[in-house]
N, C-alpha and C positions, 0 to 999 in steps of 0.2 A: 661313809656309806658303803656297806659290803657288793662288791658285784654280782651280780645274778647269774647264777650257773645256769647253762642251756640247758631244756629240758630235754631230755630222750625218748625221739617219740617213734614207737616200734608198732605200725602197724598188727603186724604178726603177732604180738601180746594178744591184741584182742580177739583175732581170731582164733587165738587157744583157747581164751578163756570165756566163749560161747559157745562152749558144747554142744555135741549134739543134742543132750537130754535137755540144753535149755530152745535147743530151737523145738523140742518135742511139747516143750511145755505151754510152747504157745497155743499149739495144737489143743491144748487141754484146756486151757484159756476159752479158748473159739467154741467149742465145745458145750462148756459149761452154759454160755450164753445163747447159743442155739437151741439146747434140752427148754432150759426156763422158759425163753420167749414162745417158742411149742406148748411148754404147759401150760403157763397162765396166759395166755392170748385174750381166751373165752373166758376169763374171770369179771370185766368189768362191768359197772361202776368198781369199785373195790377202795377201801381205808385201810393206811399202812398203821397198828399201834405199834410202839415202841416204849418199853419201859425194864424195868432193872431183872434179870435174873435170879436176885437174892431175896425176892419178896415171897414170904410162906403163902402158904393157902391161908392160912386164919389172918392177915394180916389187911388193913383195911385198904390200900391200895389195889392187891390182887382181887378183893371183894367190889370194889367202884370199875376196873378196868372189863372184870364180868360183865358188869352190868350195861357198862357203855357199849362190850361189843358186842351182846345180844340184842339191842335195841337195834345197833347197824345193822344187824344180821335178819331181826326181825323186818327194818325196814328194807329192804334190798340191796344193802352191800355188803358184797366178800368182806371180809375180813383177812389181811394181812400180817403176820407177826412173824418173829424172830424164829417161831417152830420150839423155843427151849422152854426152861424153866420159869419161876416165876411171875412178872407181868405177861411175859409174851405166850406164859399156858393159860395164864386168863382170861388175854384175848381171842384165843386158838378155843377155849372150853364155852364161855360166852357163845362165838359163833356158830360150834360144833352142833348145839344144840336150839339153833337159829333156823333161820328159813333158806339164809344164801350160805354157800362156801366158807369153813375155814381153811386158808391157808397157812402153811409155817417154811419159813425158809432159812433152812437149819446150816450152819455154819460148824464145820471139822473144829476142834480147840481139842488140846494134849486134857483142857481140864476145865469144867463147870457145866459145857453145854450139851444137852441129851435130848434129843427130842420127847416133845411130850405127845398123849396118846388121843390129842382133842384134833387131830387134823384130815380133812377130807382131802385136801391137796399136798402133799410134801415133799422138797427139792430140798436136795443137800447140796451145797457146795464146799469145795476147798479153798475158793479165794473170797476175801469180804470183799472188794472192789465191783466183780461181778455181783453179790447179792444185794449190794447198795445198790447198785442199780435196778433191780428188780423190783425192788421197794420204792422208786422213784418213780417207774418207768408207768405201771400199773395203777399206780393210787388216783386218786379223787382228791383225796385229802391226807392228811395225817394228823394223827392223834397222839399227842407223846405226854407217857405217867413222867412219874420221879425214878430215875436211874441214875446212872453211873456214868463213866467216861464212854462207853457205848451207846448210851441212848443220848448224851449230848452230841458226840459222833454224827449221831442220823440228825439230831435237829440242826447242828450248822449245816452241815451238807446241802439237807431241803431247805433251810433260809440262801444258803448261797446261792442253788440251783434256782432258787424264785427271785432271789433280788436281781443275776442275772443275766436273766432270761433265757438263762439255759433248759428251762423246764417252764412248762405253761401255771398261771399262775392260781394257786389252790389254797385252802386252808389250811393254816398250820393253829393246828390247837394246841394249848399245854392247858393240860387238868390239874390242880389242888394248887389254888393259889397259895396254899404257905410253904408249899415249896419252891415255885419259881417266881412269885413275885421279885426275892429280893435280886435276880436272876435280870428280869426287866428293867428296875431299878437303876442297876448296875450299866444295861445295855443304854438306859435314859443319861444317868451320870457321868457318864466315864466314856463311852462310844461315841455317843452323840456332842454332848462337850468338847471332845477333843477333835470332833470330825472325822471320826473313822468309819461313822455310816452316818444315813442321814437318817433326820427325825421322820421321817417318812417309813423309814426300815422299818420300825418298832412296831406300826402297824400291820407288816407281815403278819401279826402274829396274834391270837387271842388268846386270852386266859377264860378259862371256861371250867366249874365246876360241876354241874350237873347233867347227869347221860341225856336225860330230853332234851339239854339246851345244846349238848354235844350233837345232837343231828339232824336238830332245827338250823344251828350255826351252817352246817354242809347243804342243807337243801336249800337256805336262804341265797348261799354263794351262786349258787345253778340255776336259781329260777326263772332269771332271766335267757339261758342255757343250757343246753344238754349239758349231759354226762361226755357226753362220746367227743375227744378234742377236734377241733378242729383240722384241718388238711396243712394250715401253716404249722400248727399247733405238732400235730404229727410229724411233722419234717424237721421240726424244733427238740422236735424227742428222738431222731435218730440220730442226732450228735453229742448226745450226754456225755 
């Protein structure tokens, strides 16, 4: 067995190597999260959608994500979305032309993401840490199409955040079951089976295909309930 060299531990490394631009950055950090919270305050009720950047305007997702966020829009929730292309301009152009707020909360990238031109409210950020939260902090529910490694991104976060209990507990819908059924499946066979969540988890969650049933689903969840969280509920959301 080889002996274990002592390690060297040099205070003073570290203090070199937190510069001052990184203590500046925290500043920017705080920032960030003060502007948003100011902006969308006065947005709620409101629905965060989440879905893929790479979906055309002619293609039948961005055509159903329309659909779904004019109906929210129509019935009195903001609409929430990514601010960029694809799903999140469908849900941004849906609302745009609705009765309540679209929102987009647009995220800096070297490459893909542009804001699109459907939005009444817009915040940009430079960190995604802060705009997940944004997207959490505001919604009612959430609504997520078929994406990519980013829009699974936001749906574990909101199942994590609801299984626990770091966030009050809300809807999470996924739209077109032939793309996440086998998604469920998966979380049934393999999660569950092995115990890595419980069979209770899976219920976080609905499969829901149709825009009416998508906001029959949010109104049924609240009926017994406001929109507006609770005072625990609130105190529960400022430790995200």
């Amino acid at each position: 067995m080889k002996e274990k060299l002592p390690k060297i531990l040099d205070p003073d490394i570290h203090a070199r190597a937190f510069s001052p631009r990184e203590s500046w950055r925290v500043f920017e950090i705080m920032a960030e999260f003060v502007e948003a919270t100011e902006r969308l305050a006065a947005i709620r009720p409101a629905v965060s959608i989440f879905g893929s950047a790479r979906t055309p305007p002619d293609h039948p997702y961005y055509l159903l994500t329309e659909q779904i966020a004019r109906q929210l829009s129509d019935a009195g929730f903001a609409v929430i979305s990514g601010g960029g292309p694809g799903i999140m301009e469908a849900a941004n152009k849906g609302a745009y032309f609705g009765r309540s707020p679209s929102v987009g909360l647009n995220i800096q990238l070297p490459h893909e993401q542009h804001a699109n031109p459907f939005q009444d409210i817009s915040q940009t950020f430079r960190h995604f840490f802060a705009r997940k939260v944004m997207f959490v902090r505001f919604a009612s529910a959430y609504v997520v199409m078929p994406g990519g490694f980013g829009t699974l991104d936001e749906l574990f976060e909101a199942l994590t955040l609801v299984q626990t209990g770091k966030t009050r507990k809300m809807p999470i819908i996924l739209v077109h079951s032939p793309f996440w059924a086998p998604v469920l499946d998966w979380f049934r066979k393999t999660l569950v089976t092995e115990g890595m969540i419980d069979a209770a988890d899976v219920d976080l969650i609905q499969l829901i295909d149709e825009p009416k049933a998508v906001v029959e689903a949010i109104f049924k969840h609240y009926e017994l309930r406001g929109f507006e969280p609770t005072a625990a509920e609130r105190e529960i959301q400022l430790h995200l």
